[in-house]
N, C-alpha and C positions, 0 to 999 in steps of 0.2 A: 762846244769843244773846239781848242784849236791845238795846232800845235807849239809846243813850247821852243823844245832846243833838240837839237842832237849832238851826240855826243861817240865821237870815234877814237879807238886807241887800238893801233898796230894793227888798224885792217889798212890793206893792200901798199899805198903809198905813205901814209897817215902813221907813221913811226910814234909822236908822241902823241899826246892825249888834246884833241881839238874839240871845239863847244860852237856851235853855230845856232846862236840863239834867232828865232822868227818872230817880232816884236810885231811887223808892219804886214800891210796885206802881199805886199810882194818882196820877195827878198831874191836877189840876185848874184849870184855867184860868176865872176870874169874870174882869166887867169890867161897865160900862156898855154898853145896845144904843150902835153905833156908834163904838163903843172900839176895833175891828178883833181881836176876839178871834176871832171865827169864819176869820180872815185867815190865823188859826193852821192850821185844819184845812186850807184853801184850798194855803197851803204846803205840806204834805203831797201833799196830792194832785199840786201843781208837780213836785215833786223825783221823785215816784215815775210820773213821764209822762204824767201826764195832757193829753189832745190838745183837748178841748174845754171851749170858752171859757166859756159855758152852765154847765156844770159848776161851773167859778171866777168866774161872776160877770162874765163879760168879754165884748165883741163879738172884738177882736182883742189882740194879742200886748204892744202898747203900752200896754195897759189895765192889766196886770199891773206896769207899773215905776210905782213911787215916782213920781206926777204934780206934787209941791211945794204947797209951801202958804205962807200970808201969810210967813212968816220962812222959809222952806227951799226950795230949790231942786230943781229934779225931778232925777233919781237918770236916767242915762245905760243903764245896768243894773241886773238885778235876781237876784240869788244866792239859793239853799237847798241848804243842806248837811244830808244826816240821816250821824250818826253813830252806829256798831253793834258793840256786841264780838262778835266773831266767833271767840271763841274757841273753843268747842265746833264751829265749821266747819258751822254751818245754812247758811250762806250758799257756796254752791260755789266760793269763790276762796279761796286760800291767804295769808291774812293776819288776825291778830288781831283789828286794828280795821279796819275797811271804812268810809270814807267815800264817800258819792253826793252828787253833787253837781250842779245845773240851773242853766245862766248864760241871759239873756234880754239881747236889745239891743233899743234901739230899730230899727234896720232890719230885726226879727224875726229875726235870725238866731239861733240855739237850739245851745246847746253843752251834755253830758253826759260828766262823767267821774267815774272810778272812782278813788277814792286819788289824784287828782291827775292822773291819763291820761283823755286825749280817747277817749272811745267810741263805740259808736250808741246809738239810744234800746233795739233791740232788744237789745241786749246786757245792758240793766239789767233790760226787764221779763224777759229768761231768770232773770238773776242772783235775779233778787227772785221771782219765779214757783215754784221749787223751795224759796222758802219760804214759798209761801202767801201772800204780801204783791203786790197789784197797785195800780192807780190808782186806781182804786175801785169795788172788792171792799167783799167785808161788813164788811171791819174797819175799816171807815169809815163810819161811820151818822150820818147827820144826818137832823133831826126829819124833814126833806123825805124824806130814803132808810130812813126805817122807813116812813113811809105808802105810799111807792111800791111797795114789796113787796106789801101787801092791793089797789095801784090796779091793779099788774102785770097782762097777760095772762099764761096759762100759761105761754107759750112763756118771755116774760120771768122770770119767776119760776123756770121751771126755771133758768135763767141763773144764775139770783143764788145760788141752791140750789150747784148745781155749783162757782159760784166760792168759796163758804161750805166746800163737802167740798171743795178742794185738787185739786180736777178740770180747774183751767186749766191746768196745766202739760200733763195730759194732752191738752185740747182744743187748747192750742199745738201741743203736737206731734203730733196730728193731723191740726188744720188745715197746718200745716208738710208735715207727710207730704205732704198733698194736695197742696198745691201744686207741691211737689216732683215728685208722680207727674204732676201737668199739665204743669209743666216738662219733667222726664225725657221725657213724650209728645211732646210739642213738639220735642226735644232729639231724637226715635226719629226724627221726620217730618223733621226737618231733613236728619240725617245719612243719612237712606235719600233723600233728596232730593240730598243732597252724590254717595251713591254711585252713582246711576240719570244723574246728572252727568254723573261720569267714568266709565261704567261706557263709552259708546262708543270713549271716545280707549285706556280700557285697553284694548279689545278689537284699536282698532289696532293702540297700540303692542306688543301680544302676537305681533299678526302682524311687527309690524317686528321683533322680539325671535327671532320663529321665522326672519324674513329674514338676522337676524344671526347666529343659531345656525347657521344651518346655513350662512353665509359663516365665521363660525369655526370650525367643522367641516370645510369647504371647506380651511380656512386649517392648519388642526392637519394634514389629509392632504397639502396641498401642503409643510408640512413636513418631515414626514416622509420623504415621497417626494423631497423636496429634499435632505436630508441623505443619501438613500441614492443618488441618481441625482451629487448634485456629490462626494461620497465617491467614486464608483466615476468617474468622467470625471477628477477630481483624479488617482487613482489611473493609469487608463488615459491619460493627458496624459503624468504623470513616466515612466510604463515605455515609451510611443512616443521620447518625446523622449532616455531613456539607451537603446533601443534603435535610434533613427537615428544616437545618437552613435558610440554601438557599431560599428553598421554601416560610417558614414562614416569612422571612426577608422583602418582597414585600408589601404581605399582612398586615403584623404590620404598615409598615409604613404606607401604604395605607390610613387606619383603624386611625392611630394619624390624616393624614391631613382630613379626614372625617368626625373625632373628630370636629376638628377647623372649618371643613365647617358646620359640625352639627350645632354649637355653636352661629355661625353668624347667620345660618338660624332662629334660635330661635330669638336670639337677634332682626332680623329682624320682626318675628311673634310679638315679644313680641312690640318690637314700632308700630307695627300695629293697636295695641287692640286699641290703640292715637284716630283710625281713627272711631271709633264706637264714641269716644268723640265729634269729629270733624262732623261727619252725625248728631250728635242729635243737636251740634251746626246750623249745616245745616238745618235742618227740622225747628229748631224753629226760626232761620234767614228766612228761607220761609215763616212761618208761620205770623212770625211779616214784612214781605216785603208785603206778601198779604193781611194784616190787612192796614198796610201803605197804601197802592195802593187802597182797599176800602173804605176809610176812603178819602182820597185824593179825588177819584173819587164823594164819596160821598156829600165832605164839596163845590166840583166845581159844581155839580149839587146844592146844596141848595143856593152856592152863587149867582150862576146864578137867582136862584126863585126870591133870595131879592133882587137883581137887578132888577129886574123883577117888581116887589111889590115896589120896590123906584121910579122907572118910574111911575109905576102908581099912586103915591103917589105923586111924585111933581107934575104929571096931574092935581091929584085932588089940591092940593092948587095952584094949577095956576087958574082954574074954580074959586079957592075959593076966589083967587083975585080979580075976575072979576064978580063974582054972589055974594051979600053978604049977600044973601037971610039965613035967620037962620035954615029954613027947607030943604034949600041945606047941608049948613054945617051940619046938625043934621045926613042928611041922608049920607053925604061924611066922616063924623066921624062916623057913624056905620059903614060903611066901613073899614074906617081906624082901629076900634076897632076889627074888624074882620079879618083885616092883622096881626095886633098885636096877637089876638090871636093865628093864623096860625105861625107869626114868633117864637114866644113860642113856637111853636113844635118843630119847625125847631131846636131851640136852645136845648132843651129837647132831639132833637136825635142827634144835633151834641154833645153833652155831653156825649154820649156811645161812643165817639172815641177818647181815652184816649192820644193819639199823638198827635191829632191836639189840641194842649192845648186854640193856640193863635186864631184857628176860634170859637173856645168854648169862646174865652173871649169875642171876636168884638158879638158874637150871643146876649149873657147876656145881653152887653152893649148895641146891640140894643134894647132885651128885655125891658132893664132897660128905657130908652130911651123913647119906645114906653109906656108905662106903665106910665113916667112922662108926657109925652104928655096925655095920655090919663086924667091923674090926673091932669094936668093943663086944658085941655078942660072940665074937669067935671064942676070947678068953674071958670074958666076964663071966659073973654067973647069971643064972636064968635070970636070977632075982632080979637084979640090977641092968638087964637090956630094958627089960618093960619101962623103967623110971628112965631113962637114956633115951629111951625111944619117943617117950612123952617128951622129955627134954627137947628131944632133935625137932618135935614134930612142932612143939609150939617156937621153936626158932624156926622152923619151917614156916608154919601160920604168919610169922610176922614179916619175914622177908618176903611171903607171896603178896602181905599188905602193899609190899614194900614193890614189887616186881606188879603190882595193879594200879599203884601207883604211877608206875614209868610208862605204862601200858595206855592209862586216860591221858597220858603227857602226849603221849605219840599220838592218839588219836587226834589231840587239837595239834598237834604238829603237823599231822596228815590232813586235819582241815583247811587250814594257814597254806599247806603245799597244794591243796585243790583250789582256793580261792588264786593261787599266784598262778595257777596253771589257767585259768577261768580270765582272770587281766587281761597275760599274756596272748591267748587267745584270740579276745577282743582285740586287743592290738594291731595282730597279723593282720585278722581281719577287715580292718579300720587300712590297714599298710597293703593292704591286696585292694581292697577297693580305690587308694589313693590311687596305688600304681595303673590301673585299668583306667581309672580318667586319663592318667598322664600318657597313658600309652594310647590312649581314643584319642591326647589332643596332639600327643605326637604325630600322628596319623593324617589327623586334619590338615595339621600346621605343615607338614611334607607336602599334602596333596596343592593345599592353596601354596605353596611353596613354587610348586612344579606349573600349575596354574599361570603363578603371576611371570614365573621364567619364561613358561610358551610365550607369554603376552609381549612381555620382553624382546625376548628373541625377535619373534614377527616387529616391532619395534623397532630393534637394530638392523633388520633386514631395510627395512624404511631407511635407517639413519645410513647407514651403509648406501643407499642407492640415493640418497638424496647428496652422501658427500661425496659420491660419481659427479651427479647433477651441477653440485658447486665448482667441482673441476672442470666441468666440460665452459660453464660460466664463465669462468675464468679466462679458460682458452679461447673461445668465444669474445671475448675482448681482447685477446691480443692477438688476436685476429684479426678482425675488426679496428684495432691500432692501424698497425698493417695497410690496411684497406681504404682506411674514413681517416685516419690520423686519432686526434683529441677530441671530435665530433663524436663518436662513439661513447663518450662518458655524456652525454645529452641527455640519456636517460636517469640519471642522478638526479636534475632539476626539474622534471618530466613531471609536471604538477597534472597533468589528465589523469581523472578518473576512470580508468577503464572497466568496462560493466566484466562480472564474472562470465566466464564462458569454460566450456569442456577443455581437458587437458591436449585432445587428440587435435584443437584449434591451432595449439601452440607450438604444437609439432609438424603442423601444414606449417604454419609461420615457419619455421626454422628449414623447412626443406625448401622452401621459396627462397630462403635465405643462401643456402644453400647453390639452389640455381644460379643465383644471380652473381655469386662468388664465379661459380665455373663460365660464366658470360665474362666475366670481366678479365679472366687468365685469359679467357681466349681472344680478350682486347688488345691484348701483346702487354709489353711494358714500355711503351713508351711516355719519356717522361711529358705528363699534358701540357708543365711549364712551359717547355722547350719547344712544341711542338705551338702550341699556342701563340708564344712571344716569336717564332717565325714566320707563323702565319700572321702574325699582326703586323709585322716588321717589312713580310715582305708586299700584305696585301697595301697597305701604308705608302709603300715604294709605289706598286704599281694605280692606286686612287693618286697617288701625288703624281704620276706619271699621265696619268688620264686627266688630272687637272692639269697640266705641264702642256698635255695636247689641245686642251679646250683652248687655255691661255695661249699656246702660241697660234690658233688657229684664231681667237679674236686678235691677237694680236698681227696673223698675216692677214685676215681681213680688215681690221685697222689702219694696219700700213698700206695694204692696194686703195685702198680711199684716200688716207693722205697723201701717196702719189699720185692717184687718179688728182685731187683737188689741186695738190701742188702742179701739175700738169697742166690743169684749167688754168689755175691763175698764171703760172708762167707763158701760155700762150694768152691771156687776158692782157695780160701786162706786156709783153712782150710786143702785140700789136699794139696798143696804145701805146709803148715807149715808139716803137716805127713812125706811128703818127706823130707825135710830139717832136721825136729829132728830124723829121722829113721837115718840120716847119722850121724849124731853129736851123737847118741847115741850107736852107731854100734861102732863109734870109743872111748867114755867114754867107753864105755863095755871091750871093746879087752885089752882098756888100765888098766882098773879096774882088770878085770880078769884073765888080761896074755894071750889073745885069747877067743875064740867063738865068739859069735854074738846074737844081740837080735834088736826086730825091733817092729812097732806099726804097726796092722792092722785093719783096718774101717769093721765093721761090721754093718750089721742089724737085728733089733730087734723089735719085737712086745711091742708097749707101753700096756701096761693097767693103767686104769687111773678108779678111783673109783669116780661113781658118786655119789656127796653128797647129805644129807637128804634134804638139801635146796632145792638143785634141784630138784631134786624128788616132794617135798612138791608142789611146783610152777608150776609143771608139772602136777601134780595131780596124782601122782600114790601112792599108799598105802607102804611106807616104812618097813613095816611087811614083804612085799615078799624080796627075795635074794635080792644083790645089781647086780645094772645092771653095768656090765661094755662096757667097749669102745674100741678096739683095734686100735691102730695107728703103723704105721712104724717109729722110728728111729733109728739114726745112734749111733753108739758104736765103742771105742776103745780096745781092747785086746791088751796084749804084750805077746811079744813069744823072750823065749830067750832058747840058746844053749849055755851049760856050756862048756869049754874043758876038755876034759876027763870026763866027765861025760852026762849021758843022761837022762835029765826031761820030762815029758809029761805037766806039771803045774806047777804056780808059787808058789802053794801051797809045791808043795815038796824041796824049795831051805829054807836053813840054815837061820836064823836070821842074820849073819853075810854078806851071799848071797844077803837076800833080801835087806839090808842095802846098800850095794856097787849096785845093780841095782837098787834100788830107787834114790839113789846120782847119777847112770850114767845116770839115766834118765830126773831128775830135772834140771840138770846141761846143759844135750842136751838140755831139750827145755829153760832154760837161754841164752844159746848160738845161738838159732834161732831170738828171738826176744829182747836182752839184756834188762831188767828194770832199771830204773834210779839208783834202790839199790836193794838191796838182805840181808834178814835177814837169818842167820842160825842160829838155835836154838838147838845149842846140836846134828846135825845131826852126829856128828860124833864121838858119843858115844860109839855105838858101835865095833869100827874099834882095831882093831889091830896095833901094830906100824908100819907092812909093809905095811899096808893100812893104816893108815894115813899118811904116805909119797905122799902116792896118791894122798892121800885126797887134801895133800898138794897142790900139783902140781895142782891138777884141782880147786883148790880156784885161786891160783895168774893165772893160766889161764883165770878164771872167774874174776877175781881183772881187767884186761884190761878193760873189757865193761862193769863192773858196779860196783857201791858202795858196799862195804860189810861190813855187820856187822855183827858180828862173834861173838857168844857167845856158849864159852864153858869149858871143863875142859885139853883139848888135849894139851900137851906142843910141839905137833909138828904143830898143826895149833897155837897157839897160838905164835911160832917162825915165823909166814907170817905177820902176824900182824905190822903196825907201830905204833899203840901207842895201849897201855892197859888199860883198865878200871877197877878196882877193886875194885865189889861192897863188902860192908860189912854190919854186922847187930852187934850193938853193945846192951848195957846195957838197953840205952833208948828204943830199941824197933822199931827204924825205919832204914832205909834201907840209906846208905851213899855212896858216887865217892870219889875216887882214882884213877886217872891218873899219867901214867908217857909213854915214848916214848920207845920202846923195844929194842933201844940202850943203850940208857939208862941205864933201865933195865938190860942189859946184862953187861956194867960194874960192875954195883952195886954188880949183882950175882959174877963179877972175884973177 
């Protein structure tokens, strides 16, 4: 890596845009005092972060822009670009060329980028730091920063030393480290301050977490016992319900065909009632049979009398044939009129026998008969009733044929009336005995009636407490909703066979069920989601807070070892860089001086370090009393040098032109220990002499081997090392101009 160009525009004197390209190992910058050549080094130091004004010549930020002059205007901002081949990769980022770049405004705002990208400052001094290149470090010496090295105290000197051996990097990342390990403590204190926090609410929410586990435990048993308890009641439901079916299945029918045998039986009853018709028929067929039969009996008794009475009556008119005496007949007709009257009765009572119409007629007719008889013997003569009488009597004879005739008619009438009387009879009978079956099966069919209703009844007593049963089931799952969620229908898939067991098992189940319902109210209601995803949430926080303190505790034990080791090596290094520049400076000196010797010794020193009111204040003690201070041990540099021919006790009694030439032998050793990419001199060799600036000479192109130089002075014998020249100037306008040429060049020009 070397350097390429820089490039300045509208910092400090530098109005327009200048390019000072470094082609050769030493480039030289001449100019008039007041030409703003030293403006050059000043840039340098801009671009590579330099934070204080002092430094650059500046009270503040505004000082630095292009202020204008009689013909120029003051510049708004103020740019330094340093450009670096990077192609060997000294510099840690992956690119050839690397430009740095420092923008200034006037409202002080401060921009730094890399190739073109916005950065921080600390990202350039890392970048530039692992090459030995800082703000200013030793590779930047101006006549003021060789003397300050001999004005140094140790402590400083050690500084400069370190910064010289390439020890900042290490010092960065030590002090880094540290800070880091303060951080990281601060970071331990916080997050054990985070955890000591929440360490009560986790302790609640552990317990609401134990409250929930074991209501989900609660929950997981009520399930289970849910799917086993509504499995076996589902169960026990459908086998009640097909065996009341079952049961009642018999009896219904039963009960239909009992119906139909009811129905008949009635039916039967009901054509019975027929037979109360059929008895009165009967009674009054008796009634009129036994009228018949008296009447009959009666008209064959009277016919017999007139039979009887007609014998004696053709008696008498046979006598009357044969006696013709008038007081016979007078007296055989009082007779006869005294039959007649008699058969008058006779006819008189067969007339009350409303059936025998035809002996009622023959009676009349003999009435009728005898009465003409009697009315023709009234006025006939004797002679003549006898033959009238005989007349009457054989009309008589033939209408009694006639009247025994009607008589056998009746009788098979009367027979014909006892045979329908004899049916009918049978009938009733036949009709009395149906109805006593019907009324035996009425009887049955009632009882098995009332029978199968008890059976019934107690049935629906069954169906009735079993459609309780189904309702409590029901509620029982929406309960169970409630409680388990859509878990509770688990028993629907519940493929186990459970053995049968007594009913009173199922009812212990359901009171356990029970229980465990009134455990879980008295769970409270809190939701387990919520309570859960908090304790997960927060214990989550606090395990990441406990890894947070593992990690930062390896990570402060990490760090107390990287700075313990960073420590080693920096006093590793540190005394081998002493030894190394004690040599290189031993020999600048001898060479400087024509002999003697001088060398860098490590001392120790008590720090004191002034505690601030801050502190103090924080601490709590009263900043009125003294300041407390602190004593610490470090290390320090002293130099010691022996003049030849002469003998110093301090560096305080050696000549300005002394201390010049050991300031130079000493910058120069520790360049030569640890080479910088480039090296600015600023006038260091001002005040030299011309037999010491031959020296001078010599130990630049010595120095010209291992690193860039840039060289700004007023010396025509360093300025004869030089391959090319820069020659700034300040003209009319008021801003600060390059002139380049190569100092061969140059040196024709001058022949």
């Amino acid at each position: 890596m070397y350097l390429k160009s820089l490039e300045i525009f509208g910092f400090k004197s530098f109005a327009k845009k200048a390019d000072i390209s470094f082609n050769t190992p030493i480039t030289a910058i001449v100019g008039p005092n007041g030409s703003g050549k030293s403006n050059v080094a000043e840039a340098f130091r801009f671009v590579l972060g330099e934070q204080s004004m002092k430094s650059m010549r500046g009270r503040k930020t505004e000082d630095l822009i292009f202020n204008g002059g009689d013909s120029s205007a003051r510049a708004n901002r103020a740019s330094v670009k340093l450009i670096f081949d990077n192609s060997k990769r000294l510099l840690n980022i992956d690119f050839d060329e690397v430009i740095i770049e420092r923008v200034i405004h006037r409202d002080s705002l401060s921009e730094y980028l890399i190739n073109g990208t916005q950065v921080r400052l600390k990202d350039i001094i890392e970048l530039l730091a692992g090459a030995h290149i800082g703000a200013s470090g030793h590779h930047m010496i101006s006549q003021g920063e060789a003397d300050r090295i001999l004005n140094a105290n140790s402590r400083e000197r050690r500084e400069m030393i370190e910064d010289a051996l390439g020890l900042k990097i290490y010092q960065y990342k030590r002090e880094e480290s540290q800070r880091k390990l303060e951080k990281t403590r601060e970071n331990m204190d916080k997050v054990e301050s985070l955890r000591k926090e929440i360490a009560p609410h986790l302790k609640f929410l552990k317990k609401q977490v134990e409250k929930v586990e074991r209501t989900i435990a609660l929950r997981e048993e009520l399930k289970n016992i849910y799917k086993e308890y509504l499995r076996r009641e589902s169960i026990y439901l459908e086998t009640s319900e097909k065996a009341i079916d079952e049961e009642s299945a018999g009896p219904k029918k039963d009960l239909e065909r009992l119906e139909k045998e009811l129905t008949e039986a009635k039916k039967v009853l009901d054509e019975a009632k027929n037979e109360n018709t059929k008895v009165a028929e009967l009674i009054s067929l008796e009634q009129r049979l036994k009228s018949a039969r008296e009447a009959r009996d009666e008209a064959m008794h009277m016919i017999g009398r007139i039979e009887g009475e007609l014998g004696t009556l053709e008696k008498i008119f046979t006598r009357e044939k044969s006696a013709a005496s008038a007081e016979v007949v007078s007296v055989e007709f009082s007779k006869v009129k005294s039959l007649v009257t008699r058969i008058e009765e006779l006819c008189s009572e067969l007339g009350s026998i409303s059936d025998l119409g035809a002996v009622k007629s023959v009676a009349i007719k003999i009435r009728d008969s005898v009465k003409s008889f009697m009315e023709a013997n009234k006025n006939a003569k004797a002679e003549n009733r006898a033959a009238d009488l005989e007349k009457e009597i054989k009309i008589l004879r033939e209408k009694h044929v006639v009247a025994d005739d009607d008589s056998k008619e009746k009788e098979s009438d009367l027979k014909k009336l006892s045979c329908e009387y004899d049916i009918l009879q049978k009938e009733i009978e036949k009709e009395k005995d149906t109805s006593r079956d019907a009324e035996k099966a009425l009887f049955r069919i009632v009882a098995e009636q009332n029978e199968l209703r008890g059976r019934l009844s107690v049935l629906r007593v069954r169906e009735d407490k079993l459609k309780l049963e189904k309702e409590d089931f029901k509620r029982e799952i929406e309960e169970g909703v409630v409680l388990i969620g859509r878990d509770v229908y688990l028993y629907e898939s519940d493929a186990t066979e459970y053995q049968d067991e007594e009913r009173h098992t199922q009812e212990e189940r359901r009171k356990q069920l029970e229980k465990i319902k009134v455990r879980l109210e008295d769970s409270g209601g809190t939701s387990p989601n919520e309570v859960m995803k908090e304790f997960r949430e927060t214990s989550e926080r606090d395990e990441f807070l406990a890894r947070e303190i593992i990690d930062l505790e390896k990570s402060a034990e990490s760090l107390t070892t990287l700075i313990t080791e960073l420590a080693t090596k920096l006093e590793t290094l540190f005394t081998d860089g002493i030894h190394k520049i004690n040599k290189q400076f031993g020999e600048f000196f001898a060479l400087m001086f024509g002999g003697g010797d001088a060398s860098l010794t490590v001392v120790e020193e008590k720090k004191r370090r002034r505690v601030s009111i801050e502190e103090l204040s924080e601490l709590g003690i009263d900043t009125s009393d003294d300041d407390e201070e602190e004593n610490e041990i470090e290390l320090g540099v002293d130099i010691k040098v022996n003049l030849p021919r002469k003998k110093i006790r301090s560096l305080e009694m050696l000549s300005g032109g002394e201390r010049a030439l050991t300031s130079i032998a000493l910058l120069f050793a520790m360049s030569q220990v640890n080479p910088p990419p480039f090296i600015i001199l600023d006038e260091t060799d001002a005040a030299l002499d011309e037999a010491n600036s031959r020296k001078y000479g010599d130990m630049v192109e010595n120095l010209a081997r291992v690193s860039q130089l840039i060289v700004i002075t007023h010396n025509r014998e360093t300025m004869s090392r030089a391959g090319i020249l820069y020659g700034v100037t300040m003209g009319k306008e008021g801003y600060s101009k390059l002139l380049s040429i190569a100092f061969n060049e140059a040196v024709v020009v001058a022949k």
